[in-house]
LOLOMAR-710776 format. One record per residue (C-alpha): residue in three letters; x, y, z. Coordinates in steps of 0.25 Angstrom, whole numbers, plus 2048, in hexadecimal, padded with zeros to 3 digits. Layout:
! residues N
AlaXYZ ...
This chain:
! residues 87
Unk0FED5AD25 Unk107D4CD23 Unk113D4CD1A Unk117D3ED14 Unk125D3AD11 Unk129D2DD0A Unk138D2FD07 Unk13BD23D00 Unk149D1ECF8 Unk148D27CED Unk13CD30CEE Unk135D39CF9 Unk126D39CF8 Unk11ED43D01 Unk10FD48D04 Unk109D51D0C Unk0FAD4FD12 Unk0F2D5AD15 Unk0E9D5AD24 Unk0DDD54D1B Unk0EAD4AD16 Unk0E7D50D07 Unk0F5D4FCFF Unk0F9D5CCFF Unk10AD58CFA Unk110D4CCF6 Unk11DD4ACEE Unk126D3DCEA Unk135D41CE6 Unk142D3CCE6 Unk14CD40CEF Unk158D3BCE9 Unk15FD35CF6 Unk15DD44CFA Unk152D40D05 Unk154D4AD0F Unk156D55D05 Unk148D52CFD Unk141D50D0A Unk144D5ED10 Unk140D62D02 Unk135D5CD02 Unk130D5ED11 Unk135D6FD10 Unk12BD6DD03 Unk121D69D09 Unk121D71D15 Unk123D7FD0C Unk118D7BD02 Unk10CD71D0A Unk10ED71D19 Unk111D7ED1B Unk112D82D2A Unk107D75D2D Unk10AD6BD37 Unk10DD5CD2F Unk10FD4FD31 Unk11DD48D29 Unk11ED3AD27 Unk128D32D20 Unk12AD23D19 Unk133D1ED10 Unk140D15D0F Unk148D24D11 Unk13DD29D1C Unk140D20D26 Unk14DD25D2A Unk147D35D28 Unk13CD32D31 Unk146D2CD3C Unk150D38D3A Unk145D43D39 Unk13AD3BD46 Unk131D3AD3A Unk125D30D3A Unk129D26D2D Unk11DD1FD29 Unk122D10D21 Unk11DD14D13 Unk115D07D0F Unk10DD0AD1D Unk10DD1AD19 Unk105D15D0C Unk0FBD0CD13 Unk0F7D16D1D Unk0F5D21D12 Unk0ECD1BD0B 
């Protein structure tokens, strides 16, 4: 499974891609300058409710993502390149 994370100025967005890269998750929220806070929300959410004990893959972009990936040893994908290779 791959987790997608843009965590942007305002909003966090986030999908989840099953084995066959079917949307099986996706959300867009505001996190109210509470970034950490929403993400661990929203990560324990999506652990709890669509991964469940499977192995996954986490990704991150966004003008907020840069600084978690470098603090967390997460890949951070630029968000203009995340929406070429996407589609």
């Amino acid at each position: 499974m791959k987790i997608g994370l843009d965590v942007g100025s305002t909003t966090i967005k986030s999908v989840v891609l099953d084995d066959n890269q079917k949307i099986v998750f996706k959300s867009y929220e505001r996190h109210y300058s509470q970034i950490t806070e929403k993400m661990t929300e929203l990560l324990t959410k999506i652990r709890d409710e669509v991964i469940g004990g499977k192995d996954a893959q986490l990704t991150i972009s966004g003008s907020a993502g840069m600084g978690i990936s470098d603090t967390c040893s997460l890949p951070f994908v630029q968000e203009v390149y995340a929406t070429r290779i996407a589609t």
